[in-house]
Backbone as CSV, one residue per row, in Angstrom:
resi,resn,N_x,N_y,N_z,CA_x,CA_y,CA_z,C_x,C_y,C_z
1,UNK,0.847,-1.169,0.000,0.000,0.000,0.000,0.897,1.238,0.000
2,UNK,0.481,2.369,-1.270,0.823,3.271,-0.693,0.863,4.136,-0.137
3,UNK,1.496,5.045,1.386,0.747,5.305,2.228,1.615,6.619,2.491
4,UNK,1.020,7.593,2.832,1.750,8.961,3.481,1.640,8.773,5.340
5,UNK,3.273,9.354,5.310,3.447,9.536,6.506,3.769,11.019,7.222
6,UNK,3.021,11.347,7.997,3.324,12.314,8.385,4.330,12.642,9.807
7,UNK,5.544,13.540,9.769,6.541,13.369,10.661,6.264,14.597,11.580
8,UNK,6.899,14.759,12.796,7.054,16.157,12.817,9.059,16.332,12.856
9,UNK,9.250,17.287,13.911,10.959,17.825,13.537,10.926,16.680,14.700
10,UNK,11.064,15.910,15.128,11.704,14.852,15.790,11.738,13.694,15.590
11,UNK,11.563,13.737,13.915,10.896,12.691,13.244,10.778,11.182,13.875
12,UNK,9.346,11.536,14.216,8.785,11.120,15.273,7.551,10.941,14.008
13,UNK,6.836,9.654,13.794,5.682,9.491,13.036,4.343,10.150,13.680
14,UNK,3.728,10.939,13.211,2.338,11.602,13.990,1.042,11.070,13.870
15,UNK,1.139,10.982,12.466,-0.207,10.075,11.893,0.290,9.325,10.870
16,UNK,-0.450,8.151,9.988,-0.247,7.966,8.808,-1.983,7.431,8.456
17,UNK,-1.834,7.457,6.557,-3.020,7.144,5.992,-2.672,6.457,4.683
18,UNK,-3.658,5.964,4.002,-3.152,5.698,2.336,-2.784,6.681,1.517
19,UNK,-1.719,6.837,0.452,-1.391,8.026,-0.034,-3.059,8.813,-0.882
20,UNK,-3.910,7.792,-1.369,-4.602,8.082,-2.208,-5.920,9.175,-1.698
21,UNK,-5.460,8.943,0.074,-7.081,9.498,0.121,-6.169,10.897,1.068
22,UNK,-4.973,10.939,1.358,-4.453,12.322,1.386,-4.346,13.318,-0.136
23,UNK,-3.548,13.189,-1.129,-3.364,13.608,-1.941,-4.556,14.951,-2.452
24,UNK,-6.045,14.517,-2.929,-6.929,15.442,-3.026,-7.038,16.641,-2.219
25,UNK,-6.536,16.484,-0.816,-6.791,17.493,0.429,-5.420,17.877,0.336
26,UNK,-4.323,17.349,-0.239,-3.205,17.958,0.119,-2.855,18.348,1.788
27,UNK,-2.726,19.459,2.058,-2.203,19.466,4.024,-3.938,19.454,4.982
28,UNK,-4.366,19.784,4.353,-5.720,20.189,4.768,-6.181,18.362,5.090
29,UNK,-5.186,17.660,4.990,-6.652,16.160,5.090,-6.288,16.043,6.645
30,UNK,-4.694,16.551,6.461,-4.132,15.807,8.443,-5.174,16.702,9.358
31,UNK,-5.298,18.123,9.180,-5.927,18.854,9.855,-7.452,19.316,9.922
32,UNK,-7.859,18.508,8.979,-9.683,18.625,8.469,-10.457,17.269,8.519
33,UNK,-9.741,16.033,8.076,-10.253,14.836,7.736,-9.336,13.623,8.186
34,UNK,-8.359,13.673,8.715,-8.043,12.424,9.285,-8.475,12.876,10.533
35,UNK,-8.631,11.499,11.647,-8.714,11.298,12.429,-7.655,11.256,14.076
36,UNK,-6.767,11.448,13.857,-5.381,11.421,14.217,-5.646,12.631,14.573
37,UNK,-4.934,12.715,15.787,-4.713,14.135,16.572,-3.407,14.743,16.595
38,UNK,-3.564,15.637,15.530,-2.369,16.494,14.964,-2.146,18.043,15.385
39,UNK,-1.141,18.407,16.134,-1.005,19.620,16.626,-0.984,20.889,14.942
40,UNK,-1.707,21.409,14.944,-1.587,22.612,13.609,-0.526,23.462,13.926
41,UNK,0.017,23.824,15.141,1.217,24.310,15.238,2.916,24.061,15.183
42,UNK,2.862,22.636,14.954,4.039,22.023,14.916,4.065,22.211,13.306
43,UNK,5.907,22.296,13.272,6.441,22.374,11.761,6.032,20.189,11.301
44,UNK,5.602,20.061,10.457,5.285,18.637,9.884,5.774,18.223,8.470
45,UNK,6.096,17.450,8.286,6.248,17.077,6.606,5.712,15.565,5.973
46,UNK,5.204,15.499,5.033,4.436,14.246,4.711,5.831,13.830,3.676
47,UNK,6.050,12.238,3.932,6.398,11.210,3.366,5.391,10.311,2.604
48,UNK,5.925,9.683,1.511,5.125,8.714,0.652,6.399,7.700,0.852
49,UNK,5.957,6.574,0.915,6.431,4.842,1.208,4.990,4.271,0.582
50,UNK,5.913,3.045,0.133,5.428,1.721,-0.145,5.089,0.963,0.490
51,UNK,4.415,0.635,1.840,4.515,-0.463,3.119,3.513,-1.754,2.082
52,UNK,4.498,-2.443,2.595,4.473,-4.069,2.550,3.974,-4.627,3.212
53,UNK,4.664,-4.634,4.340,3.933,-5.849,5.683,2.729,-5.247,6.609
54,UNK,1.620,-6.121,6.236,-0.143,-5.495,6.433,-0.327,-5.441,8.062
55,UNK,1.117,-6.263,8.717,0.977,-5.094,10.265,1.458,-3.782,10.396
56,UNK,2.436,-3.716,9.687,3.391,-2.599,9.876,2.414,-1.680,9.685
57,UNK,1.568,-1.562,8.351,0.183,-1.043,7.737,-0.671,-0.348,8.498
58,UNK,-1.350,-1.386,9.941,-2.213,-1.683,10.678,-1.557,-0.593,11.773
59,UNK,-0.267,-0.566,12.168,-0.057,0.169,12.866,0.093,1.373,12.825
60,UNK,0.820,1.780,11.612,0.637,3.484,10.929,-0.419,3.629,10.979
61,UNK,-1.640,3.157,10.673,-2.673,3.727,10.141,-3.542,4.203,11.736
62,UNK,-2.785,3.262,13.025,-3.554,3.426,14.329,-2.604,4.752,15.048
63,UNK,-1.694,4.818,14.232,-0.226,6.671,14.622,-1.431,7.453,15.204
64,UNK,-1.156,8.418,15.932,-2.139,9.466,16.154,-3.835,9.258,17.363
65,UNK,-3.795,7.844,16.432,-5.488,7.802,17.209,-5.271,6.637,18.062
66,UNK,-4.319,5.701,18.522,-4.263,5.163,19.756,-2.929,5.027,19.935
67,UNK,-3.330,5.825,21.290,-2.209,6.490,22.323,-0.444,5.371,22.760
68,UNK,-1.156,3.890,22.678,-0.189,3.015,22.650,0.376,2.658,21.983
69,UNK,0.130,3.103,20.402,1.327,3.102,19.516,1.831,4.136,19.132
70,UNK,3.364,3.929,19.021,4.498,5.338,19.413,4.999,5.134,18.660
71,UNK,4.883,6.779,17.476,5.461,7.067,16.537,6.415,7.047,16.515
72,UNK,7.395,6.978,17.458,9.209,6.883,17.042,9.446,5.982,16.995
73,UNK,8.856,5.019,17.464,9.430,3.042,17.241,8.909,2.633,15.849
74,UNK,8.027,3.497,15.202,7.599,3.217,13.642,8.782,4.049,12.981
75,UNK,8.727,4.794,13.175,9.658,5.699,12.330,11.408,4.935,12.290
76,UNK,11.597,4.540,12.794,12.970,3.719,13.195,12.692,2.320,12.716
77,UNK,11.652,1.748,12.673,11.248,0.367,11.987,10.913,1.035,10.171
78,UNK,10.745,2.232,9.512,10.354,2.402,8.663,12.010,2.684,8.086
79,UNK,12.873,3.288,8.668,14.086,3.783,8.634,14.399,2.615,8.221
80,UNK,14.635,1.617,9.171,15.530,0.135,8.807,15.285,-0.534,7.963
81,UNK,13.922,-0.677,7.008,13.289,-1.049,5.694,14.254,-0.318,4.592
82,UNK,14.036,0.929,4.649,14.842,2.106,3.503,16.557,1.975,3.268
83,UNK,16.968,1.952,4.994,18.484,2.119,4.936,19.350,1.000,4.495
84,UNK,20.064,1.158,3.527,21.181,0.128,2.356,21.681,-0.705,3.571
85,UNK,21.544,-2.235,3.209,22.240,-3.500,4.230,23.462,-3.158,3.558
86,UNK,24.551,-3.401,4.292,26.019,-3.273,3.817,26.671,-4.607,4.450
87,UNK,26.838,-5.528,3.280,27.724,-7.181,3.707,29.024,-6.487,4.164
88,UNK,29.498,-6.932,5.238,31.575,-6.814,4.769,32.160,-7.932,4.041
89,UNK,32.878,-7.789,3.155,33.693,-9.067,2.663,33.374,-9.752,1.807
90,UNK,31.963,-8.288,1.036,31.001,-9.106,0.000,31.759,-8.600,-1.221
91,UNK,31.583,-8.910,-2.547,31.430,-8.166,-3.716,30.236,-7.657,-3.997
92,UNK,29.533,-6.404,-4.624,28.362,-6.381,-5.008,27.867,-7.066,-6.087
C-alpha cells in the first residue's frame, strides 16, 4: 500500500493514511479529515512509502489515534526497511 506519513521535527511518526485518500486534500486532510490528533502548530512534513507488511500497515494507520502506539518506534522500523544493508567481505 501506498501510504503517506506524516513526521514532525523529531521525526517522530504523527499520523499515517493511504497516499490516495491524502493527496486530493493535500495538508488540509491531516488537519480537516483524518482522524489522528495532529497539533496545527508544529512544523510537519508528509512522506510517501510503499509499506508491505499489512501489520506494519495496521499500525501506521492506528499513529495518532491510539495512544499506545508510538510514533518513534515506527519511524525507526520504517528507517531500517529504507536504509542500504552493507555485507563486509562481499562483492556487489
Amino acid at each position: 500500500m501506498l501510504m503517506a506519513l506524516l513526521f514532525n521535527t523529531n521525526d517522530q511518526i504523527v499520523a499515517a493514511g493511504p497516499a490516495c485518500d491524502q493527496v486530493p486534500y493535500g495538508d488540509r486532510y491531516w488537519f480537516e479529515y483524518h482522524e489522528a490528533h495532529v497539533d496545527s502548530g508544529e512544523t510537519l512534513r508528509t512522506a510517501y512509502m510503499m509499506i508491505a507488511d499489512p501489520d506494519l500497515q495496521s499500525r501506521l494507520l492506528m499513529a495518532g489515534i491510539d495512544d499506545s502506539v508510538d510514533g518513534s518506534i515506527l519511524a525507526k522500523e520504517i528507517e531500517a526497511q529504507i536504509a542500504p544493508n552493507y555485507l563486509t567481505d562481499k562483492a556487489a
